[in-house]
N, C-alpha and C positions, 0 to 999 in steps of 0.2 A: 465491273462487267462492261466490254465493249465492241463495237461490231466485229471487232479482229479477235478478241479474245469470248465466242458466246457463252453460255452458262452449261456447266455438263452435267448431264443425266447419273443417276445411280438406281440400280437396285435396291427394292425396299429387302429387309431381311424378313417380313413379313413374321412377323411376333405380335406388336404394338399396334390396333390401325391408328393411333393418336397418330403414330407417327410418322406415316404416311398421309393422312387428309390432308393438314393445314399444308399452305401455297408456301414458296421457299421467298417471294416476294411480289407487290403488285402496285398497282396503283388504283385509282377511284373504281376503273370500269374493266382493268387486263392483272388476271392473277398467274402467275406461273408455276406448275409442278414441277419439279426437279426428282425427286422419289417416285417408283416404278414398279410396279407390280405385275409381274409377268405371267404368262399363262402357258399352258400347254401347246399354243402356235407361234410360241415367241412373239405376244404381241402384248400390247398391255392391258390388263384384264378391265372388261367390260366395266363392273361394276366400280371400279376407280375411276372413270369416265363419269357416272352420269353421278357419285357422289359430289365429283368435285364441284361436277356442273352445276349441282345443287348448292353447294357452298359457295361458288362465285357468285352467283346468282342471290343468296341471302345474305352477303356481302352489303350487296346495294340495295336491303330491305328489311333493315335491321328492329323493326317494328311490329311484324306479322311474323305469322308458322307460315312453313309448307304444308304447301293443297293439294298440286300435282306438279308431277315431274314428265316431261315425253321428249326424250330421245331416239337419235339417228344415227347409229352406229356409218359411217359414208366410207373410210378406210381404217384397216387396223393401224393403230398407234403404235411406233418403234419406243421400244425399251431404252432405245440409248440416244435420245434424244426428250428436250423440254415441251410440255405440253402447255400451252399459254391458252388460257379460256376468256374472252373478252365477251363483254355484258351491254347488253345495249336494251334499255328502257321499252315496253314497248306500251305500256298503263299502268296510274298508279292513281288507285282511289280511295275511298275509305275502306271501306270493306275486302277490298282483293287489288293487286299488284302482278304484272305482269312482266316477262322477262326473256329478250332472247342470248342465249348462249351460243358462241361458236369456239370450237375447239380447233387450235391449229400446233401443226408442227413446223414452223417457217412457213412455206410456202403448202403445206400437204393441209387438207381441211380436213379432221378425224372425225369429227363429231359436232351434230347441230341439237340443238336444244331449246321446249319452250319451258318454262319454270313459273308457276304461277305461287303466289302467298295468299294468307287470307287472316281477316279479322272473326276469330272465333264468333258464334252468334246461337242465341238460344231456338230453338224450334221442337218440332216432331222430330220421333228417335224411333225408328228400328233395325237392328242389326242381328244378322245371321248368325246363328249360335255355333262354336266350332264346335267338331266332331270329337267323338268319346274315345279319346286312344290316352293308351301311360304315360304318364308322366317320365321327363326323361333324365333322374333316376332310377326310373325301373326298366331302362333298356341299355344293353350293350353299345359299351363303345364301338368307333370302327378296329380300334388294336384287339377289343377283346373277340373279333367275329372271325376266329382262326379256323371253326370248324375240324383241327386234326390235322389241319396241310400247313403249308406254308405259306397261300396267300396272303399280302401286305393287305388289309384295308382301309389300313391309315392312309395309305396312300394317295385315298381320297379326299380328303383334310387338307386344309391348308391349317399353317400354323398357327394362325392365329384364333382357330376355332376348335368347334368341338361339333362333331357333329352324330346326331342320335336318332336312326331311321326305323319307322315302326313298320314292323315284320318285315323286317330284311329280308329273309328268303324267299319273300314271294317278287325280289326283282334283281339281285343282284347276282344270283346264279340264272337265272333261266330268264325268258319273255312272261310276256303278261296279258288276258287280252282287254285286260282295264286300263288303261294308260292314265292311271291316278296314284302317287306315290304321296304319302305325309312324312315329314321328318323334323327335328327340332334344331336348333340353332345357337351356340352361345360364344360370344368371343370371350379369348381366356382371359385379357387384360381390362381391367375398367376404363371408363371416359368419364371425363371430366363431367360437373354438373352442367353444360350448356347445350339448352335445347335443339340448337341448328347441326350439332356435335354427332348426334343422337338421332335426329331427320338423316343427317348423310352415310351414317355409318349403316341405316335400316336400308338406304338406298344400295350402298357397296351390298349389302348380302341379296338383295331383292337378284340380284343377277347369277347368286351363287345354287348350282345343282338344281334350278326351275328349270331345266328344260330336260328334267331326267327323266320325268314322264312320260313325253316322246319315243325318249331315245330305247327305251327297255320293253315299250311294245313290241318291237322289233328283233331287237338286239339287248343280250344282259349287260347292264352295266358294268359286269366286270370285263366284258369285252371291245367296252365302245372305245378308249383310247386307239385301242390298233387300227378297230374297222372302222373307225368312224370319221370325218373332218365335222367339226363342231363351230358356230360363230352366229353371236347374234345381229342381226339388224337390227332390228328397234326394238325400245324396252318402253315401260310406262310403267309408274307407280303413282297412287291415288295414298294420302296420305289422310287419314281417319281422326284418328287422336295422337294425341304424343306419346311416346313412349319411351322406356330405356333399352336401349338397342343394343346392352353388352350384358343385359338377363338373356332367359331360354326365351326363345320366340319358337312357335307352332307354324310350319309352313305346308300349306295345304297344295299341292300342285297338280293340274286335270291338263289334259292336250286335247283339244277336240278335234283337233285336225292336223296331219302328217299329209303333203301332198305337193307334188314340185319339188320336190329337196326342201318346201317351208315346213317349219314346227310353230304353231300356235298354241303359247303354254299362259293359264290361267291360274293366279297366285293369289291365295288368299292368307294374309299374316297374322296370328294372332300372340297376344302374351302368353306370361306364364300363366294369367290369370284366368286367359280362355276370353279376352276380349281380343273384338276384331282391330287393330291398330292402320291396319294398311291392304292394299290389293295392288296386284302388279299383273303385269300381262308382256310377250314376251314374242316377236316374231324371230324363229333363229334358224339358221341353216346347217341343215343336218344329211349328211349323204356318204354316200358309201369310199372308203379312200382309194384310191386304184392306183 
């Protein structure tokens, strides 16, 4: 690779997330993405950002879990171009590590990033118990929610997942005047046994269908691709306990507030087991497309 010949972008086939996280190569403190994960505004999806930024970032803190993660979504990311995420120390102590992330595309700045780690530590414990909904075995796929017509609602899926929404019908054909939607989560491909593997891959979905709660207040989800323009500004996920992030994850999502074109979506993540692993939060721009 050289300044006349640069490095070139590809599309992920999106199947595998193994095989779009890891960087195509890097050095101490600058990792770069070559693989691309595209989105409905032709730009590169959200949540492949603030994974990776989380993986560059435990790159150069190979001794601590992730704590929290708070990204800047600054411009959308092109598809056919490398994303180089360069790491710059900002604390590093016993206990907790500090980390800033900046995402570029040559000259274009995508994404800013703080990334904190932490040395696990004994104390007081109490955590919010999730809510009583089925297990997701006992709900419809999006293929099998055909209803009699022909609506896709796989369509809603990316490939790599599977996704299991408890009482679809109270948001996918009509509005809602709760702006609270629960739904389940599982990628189809395993991950590797490595913990930092498993923080990123929990990070890529924290940004997948959290802002649907919002959006079907208003408008049914099955109508928001047309009427809608969709895009996050900043994400934040709190990272609780470890967990395996290619089991079913429980994803609780509330909007308390739609206002300015902003959506403030509140995410609460639990296991299969009904422990709370993670919380995310979510500012995203949502508005009518004219």
């Amino acid at each position: 690779m050289t300044a006349d010949h640069p490095p070139q972008a590809r599309l992920w086939n999106q199947r595998a997330l193994i095989d779009l996280l890891p960087f195509a190569h890097g050095d101490s403190q600058v990792f770069t993405a070559l693989q691309h994960d595209a989105n409905l505004n032709g730009r590169v999806f959200g949540g492949q950002l603030v994974a990776q930024a989380l993986l560059a970032a435990q790159r150069c803190c190979s001794n601590k879990h992730a704590a929290t993660l708070q990204c800047l979504f600054l411009q959308g990311a092109l598809p056919d171009s490398p994303v180089s995420y360069a790491v710059t120390t900002l604390q590093e102590g016993k206990r907790f590590a500090s980390f800033h992330v900046s995402g570029r595309q040559q000259e274009r700045r995508v994404l800013d990033a703080q990334v904190t780690f932490h040395t696990p530590m004994e104390g007081f414990v109490h955590v919010e118990a999730a809510p009583v909904v089925p297990d997701p075995g006992e709900l419809l796929s999006m293929t099998q929610m055909r209803d009699g017509d022909n609506a896709d609602w796989g369509r809603f899926e990316k490939s790599c997942l599977q996704l299991r929404i408890v009482e679809p019908q109270r948001y996918l054909r009509q509005t809602s005047a709760e702006p609270k939607l629960v739904f389940w989560l599982k990628l189809h491909e395993r991950l590797p046994d490595e913990p930092s593997l498993h923080a990123a891959a929990l990070a890529y979905l924290s940004d997948f269908w959290v802002n649907s709660a919002a959006i079907f207040r208003h408008v049914p989800l099955m109508e928001a691709r047309e009427r809608l323009f969709i895009a996050s500004l900043n994400h934040s996920v709190w990272f609780h306990r470890p967990c395996r992030a290619d089991q079913w994850l429980l994803f609780v999502c509330e909007s308390p507030s739609l206002q300015a074109s902003r959506a403030l979506s509140h995410v609460r993540i639990f296991d299969e087991s009904r422990q709370l692993v993670a919380s995310a939060a979510q500012d995203g721009l949502i508005s009518p497309r004219h």
